[in-house]
C-alpha positions as CSV (number, residue, x, y, z in Angstrom):
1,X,24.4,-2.8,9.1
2,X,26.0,-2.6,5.0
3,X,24.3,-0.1,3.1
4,X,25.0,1.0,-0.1
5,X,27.2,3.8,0.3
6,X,29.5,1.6,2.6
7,X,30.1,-0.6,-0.4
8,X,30.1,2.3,-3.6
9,X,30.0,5.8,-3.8
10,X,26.9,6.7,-6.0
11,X,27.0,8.6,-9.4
12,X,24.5,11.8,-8.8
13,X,26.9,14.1,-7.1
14,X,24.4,15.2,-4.4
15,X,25.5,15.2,-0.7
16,X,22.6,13.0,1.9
17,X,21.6,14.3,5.1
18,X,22.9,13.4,8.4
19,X,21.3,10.2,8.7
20,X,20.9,9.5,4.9
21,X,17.1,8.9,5.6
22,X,13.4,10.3,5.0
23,X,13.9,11.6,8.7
24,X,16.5,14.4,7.5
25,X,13.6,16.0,6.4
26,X,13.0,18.3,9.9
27,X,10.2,16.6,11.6
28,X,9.4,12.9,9.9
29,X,9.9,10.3,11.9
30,X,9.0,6.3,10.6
31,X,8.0,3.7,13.0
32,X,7.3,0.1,12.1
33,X,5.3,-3.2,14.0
34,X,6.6,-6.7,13.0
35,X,4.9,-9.8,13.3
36,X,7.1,-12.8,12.8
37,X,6.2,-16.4,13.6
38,X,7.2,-20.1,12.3
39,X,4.5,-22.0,13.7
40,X,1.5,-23.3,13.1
41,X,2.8,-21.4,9.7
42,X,5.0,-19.0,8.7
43,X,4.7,-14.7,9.6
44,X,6.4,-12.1,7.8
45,X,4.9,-9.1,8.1
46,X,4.1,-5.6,9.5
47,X,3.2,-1.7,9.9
48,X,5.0,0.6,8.7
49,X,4.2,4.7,9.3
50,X,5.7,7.9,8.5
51,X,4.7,10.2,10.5
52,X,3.8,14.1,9.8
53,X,4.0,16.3,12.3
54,X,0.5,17.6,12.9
55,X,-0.9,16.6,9.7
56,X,-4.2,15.6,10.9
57,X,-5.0,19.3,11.9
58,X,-2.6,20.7,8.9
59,X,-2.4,18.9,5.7
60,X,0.4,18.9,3.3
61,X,1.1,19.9,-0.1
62,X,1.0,16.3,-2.4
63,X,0.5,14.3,-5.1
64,X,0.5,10.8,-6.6
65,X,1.8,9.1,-9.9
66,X,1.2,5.9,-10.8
67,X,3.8,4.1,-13.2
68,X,1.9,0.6,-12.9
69,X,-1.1,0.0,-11.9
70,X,-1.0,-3.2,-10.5
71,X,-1.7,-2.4,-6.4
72,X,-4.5,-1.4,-3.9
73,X,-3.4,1.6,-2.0
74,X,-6.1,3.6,-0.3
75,X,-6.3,7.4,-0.5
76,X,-4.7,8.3,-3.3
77,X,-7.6,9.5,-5.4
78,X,-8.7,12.2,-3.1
79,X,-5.0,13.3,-2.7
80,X,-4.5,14.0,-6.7
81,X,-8.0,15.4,-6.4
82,X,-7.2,18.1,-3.6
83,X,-3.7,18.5,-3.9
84,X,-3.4,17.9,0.1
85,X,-2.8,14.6,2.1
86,X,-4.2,15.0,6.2
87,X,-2.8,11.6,7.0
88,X,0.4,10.1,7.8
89,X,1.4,7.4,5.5
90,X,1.4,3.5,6.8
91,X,2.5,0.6,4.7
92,X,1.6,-3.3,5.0
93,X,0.5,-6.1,2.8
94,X,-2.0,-6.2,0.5
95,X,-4.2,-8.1,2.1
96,X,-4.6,-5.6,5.6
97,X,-5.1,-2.2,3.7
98,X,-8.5,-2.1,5.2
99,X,-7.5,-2.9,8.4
100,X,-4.9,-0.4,8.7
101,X,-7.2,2.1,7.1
102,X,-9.4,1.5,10.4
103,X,-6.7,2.0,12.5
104,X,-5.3,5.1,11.2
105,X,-9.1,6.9,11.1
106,X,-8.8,6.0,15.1
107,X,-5.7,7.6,15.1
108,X,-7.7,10.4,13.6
109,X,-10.5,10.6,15.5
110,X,-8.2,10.7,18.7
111,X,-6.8,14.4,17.3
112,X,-10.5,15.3,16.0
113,X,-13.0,13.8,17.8
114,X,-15.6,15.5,15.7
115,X,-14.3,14.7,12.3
116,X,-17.0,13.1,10.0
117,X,-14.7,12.3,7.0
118,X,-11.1,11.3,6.6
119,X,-8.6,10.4,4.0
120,X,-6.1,7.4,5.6
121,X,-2.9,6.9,2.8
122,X,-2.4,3.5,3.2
123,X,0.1,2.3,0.9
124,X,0.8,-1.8,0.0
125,X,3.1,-4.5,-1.3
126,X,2.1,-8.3,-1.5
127,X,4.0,-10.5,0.9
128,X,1.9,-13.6,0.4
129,X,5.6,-15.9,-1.1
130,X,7.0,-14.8,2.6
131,X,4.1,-14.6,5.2
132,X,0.4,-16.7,5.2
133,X,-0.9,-13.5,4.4
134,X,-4.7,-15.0,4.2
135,X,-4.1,-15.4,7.8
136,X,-5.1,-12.0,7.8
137,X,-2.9,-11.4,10.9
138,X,-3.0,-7.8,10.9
139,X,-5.2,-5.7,12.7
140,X,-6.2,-2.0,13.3
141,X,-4.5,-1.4,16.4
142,X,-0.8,-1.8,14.7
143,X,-1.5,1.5,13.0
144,X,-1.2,2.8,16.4
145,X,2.0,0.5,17.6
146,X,3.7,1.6,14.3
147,X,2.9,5.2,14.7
148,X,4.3,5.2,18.7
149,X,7.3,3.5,17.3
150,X,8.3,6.3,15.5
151,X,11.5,7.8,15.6
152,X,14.4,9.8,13.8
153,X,17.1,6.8,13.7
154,X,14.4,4.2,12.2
155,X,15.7,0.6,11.3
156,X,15.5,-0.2,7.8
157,X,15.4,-3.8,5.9
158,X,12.9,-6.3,7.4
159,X,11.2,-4.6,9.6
160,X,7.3,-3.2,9.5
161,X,5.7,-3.2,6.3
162,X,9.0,-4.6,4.6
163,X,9.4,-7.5,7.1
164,X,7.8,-10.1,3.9
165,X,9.5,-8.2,0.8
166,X,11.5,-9.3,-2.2
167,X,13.4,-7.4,-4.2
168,X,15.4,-8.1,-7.2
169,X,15.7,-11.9,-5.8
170,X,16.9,-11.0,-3.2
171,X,15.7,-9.9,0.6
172,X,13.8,-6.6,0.0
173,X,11.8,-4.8,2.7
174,X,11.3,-0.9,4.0
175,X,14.6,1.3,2.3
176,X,15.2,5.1,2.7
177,X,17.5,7.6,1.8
178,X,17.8,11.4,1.4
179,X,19.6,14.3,-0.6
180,X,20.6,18.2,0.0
181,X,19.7,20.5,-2.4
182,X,20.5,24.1,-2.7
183,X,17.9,26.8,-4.2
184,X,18.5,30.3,-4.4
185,X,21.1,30.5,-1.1
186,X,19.0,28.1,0.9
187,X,19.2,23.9,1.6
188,X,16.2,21.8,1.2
189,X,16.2,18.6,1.9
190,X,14.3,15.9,-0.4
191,X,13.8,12.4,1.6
192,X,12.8,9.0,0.1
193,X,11.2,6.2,2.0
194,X,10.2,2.9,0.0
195,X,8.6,-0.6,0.3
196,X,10.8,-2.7,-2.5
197,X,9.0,-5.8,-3.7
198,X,9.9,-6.1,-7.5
199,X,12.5,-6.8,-10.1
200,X,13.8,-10.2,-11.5
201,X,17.4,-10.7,-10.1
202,X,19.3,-11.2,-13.7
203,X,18.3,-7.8,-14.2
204,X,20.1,-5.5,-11.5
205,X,22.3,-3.5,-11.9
206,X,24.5,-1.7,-8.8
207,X,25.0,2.0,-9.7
208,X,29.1,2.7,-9.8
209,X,29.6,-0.9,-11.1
210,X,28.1,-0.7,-14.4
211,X,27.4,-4.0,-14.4
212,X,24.5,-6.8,-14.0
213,X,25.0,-7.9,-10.6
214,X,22.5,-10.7,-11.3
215,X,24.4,-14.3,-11.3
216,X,21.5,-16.4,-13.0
217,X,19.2,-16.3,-15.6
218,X,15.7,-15.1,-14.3
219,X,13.1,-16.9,-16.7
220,X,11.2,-18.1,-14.3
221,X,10.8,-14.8,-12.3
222,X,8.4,-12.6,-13.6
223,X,9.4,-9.5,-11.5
224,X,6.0,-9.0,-10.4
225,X,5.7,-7.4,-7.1
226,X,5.4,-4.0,-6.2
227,X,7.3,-0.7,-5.3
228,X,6.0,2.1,-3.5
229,X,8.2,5.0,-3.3
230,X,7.3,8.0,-1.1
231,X,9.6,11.8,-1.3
232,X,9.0,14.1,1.3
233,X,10.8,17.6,0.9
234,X,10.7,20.8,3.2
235,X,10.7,22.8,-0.1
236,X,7.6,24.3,-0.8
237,X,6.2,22.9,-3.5
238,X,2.7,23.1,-5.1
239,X,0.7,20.1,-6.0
240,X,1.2,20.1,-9.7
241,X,5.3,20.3,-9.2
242,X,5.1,17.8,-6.9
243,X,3.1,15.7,-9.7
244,X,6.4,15.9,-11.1
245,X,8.3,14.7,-8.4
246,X,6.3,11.8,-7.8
247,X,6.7,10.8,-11.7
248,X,10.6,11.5,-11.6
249,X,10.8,9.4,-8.9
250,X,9.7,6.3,-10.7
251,X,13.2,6.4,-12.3
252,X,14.8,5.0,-9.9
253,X,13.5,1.3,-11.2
254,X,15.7,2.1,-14.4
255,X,18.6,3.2,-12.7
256,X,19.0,-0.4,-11.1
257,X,18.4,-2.4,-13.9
258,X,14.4,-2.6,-14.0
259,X,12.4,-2.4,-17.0
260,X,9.0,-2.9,-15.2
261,X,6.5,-5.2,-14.7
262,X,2.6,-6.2,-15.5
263,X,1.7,-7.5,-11.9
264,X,3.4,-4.8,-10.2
265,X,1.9,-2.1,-8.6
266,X,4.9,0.8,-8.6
267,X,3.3,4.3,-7.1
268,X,4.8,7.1,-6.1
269,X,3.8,9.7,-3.7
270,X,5.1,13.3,-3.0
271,X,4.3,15.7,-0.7
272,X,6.0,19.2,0.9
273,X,5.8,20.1,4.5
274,X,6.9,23.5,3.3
275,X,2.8,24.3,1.7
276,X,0.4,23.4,4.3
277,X,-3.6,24.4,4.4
278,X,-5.5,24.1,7.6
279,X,-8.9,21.1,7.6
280,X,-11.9,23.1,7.6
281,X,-14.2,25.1,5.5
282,X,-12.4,28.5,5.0
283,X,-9.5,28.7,1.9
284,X,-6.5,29.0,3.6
285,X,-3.3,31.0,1.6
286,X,0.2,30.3,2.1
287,X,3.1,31.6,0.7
288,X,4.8,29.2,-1.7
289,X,8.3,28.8,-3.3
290,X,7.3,28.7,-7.4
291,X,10.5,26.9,-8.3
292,X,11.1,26.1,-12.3
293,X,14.4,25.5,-14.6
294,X,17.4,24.3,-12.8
295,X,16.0,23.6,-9.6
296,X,13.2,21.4,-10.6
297,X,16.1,18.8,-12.5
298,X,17.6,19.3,-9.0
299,X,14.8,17.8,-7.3
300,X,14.1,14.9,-9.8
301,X,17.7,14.0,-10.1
302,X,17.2,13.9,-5.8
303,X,14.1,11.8,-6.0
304,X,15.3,9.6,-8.2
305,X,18.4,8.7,-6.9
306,X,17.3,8.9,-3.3
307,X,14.7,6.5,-4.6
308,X,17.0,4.2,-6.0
309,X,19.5,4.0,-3.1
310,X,16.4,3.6,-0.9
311,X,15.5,0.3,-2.7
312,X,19.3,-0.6,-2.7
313,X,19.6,-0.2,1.4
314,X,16.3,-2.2,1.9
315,X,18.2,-5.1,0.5
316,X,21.5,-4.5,2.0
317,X,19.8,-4.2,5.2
318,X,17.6,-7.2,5.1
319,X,19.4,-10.7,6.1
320,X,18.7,-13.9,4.4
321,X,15.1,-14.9,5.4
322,X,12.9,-18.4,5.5
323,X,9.5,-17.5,4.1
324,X,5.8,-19.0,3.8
325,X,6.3,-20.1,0.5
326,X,9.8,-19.9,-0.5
327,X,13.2,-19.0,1.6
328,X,15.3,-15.6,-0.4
329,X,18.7,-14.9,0.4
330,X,20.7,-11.6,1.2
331,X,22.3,-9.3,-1.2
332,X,24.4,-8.3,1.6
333,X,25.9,-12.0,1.9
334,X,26.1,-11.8,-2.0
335,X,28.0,-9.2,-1.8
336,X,30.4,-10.4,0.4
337,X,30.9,-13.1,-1.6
């Protein structure tokens, strides 16, 4: 399996973890369900989930920015409104949000039986050009199946929630990376998972190269799409610095080329298992890390270009792929050639 640092050394200067994903972070783990068929028509599709160690009982510092508006995630609003997130974060298509929600408030109810409200983060990208997507394949249980699945070593490229994906032209699908960071005389890790669905293919550019990688002219693509981009960090970080985070993140579409898109929905989350409260009525107080000045460009030059390599191994990783509506080809084999 290619990815990107196998083929050119990136330009940030910032070491990656062990396994150069989201799972560096000490305890996240990702776990994906796939559904793939040809007949009676075409499946490419999935579950993805990120899983947060005890987040049901414990949420997490977070918050949300949103670059373009263009998608249909779920639980967002309450996030940026509380400055805590008490789910783990699934990704599918647009068109199974709500039954994923479902699933993931039975994952819930499973930890807390008595729970009357609850906040699933479901997050989205449109695969309707690779899978029949109004077949409406995907049910609640696959919340679960993806959640079970999860592990430290996850697969990446088409797989899960990225199994229908394209990106830049090319193959897209689930992508993750990470980066070290050191404040004060202490490593943090920062950790970027992403669903790539966006960008015209005349407009990428491969960091290191310099150049368009892009070998035809892209008139007819309109790089709609989407991109959701999610940076976990053990650094404690409050809700409004993660706000930052989330909107230095977005970067990352510049960095390969991207100028953006109307009919894209590109959303970024960010959250800290470093700051956590505890569900219930009382105000819980936690000690927290105020970091400002050289630090803070520390973490968004690590969420950006985690970001960006992310959406560059979901490609790498994802081979050439006959779809519903259209067949896409592999960067990899592109690059190869």
């Amino acid at each position: 399996m290619m990815r990107y640092r196998d083929f050119e050394k990136l330009p940030d200067g910032l070491p990656c973890g062990p396994l150069n994903k989201i799972s560096d972070v000490p305890g996240l783990t990702v776990g994906h369900h796939t559904l793939r068929r040809e007949e009676p028509t075409i499946l490419n599709t999935g579950v993805t989930c990120l899983k947060i160690p005890d987040v049901i009982h414990s949420p997490v510092s977070a918050a949300t920015h949103v670059m373009n508006g263009f998608g249909k995630s779920l639980g967002l609003v309450q996030v940026d409104e509380l400055g805590t997130m008490e789910s783990h974060v699934y990704f599918t298509n647009t068109l199974s949000v709500g039954a994923i929600q479902q699933g993931g408030v039975k994952v819930a109810l499973k930890e807390r039986p008595d729970m009357r409200s609850y906040n699933t983060v479901v997050m989205e990208c449109n695969d309707g050009r690779m899978s029949d997507i109004a077949g409406l394949d995907v049910t609640p249980e696959m919340a679960a199946l993806a959640l079970e699945d999860a592990r430290d070593d996850f697969d990446l490229g088409s797989v899960g929630g990225g199994t229908g994906m394209i990106c830049f032209g090319y193959k897209g699908g689930m992508g993750s990376a990470s980066r070290i960071i050191t404040v004060g005389d202490q490593e943090y890790t920062v950790g970027a998972l992403v669903q790539a669905n966006f960008g015209r293919q005349d407009d990428l550019t491969l960091p290191g190269k310099g150049l368009r990688f892009g070998d035809r002219q892209g008139a007819e693509e309109s790089g709609d799409g989407s991109l959701i981009m999610v940076v976990g960090t053990d650094l404690p970080l409050m809700p409004h610095q993660l706000k930052r985070v989330a909107r230095h993140a977005c970067l990352c579409v510049g960095l390969l080329g991207g100028p953006g898109s109307h009919g894209s929905g590109d959303i970024a989350l960010a959250f800290s298992t470093g700051l956590r409260t505890k569900s219930g009525p009382a105000i819980q107080t936690r000690p927290n890390l105020v970091v400002e000045g050289a630090a803070m460009s520390a973490l968004f030059r690590a969420a950006a270009w985690s970001c960006a390599e992310a959406i560059l191994d979901s490609m790498l990783t994802s081979p050439a792929t006959k779809g519903h509506r259209m067949d896409v080809a592999s960067l990899a084999d592109a690059i190869s050639h």
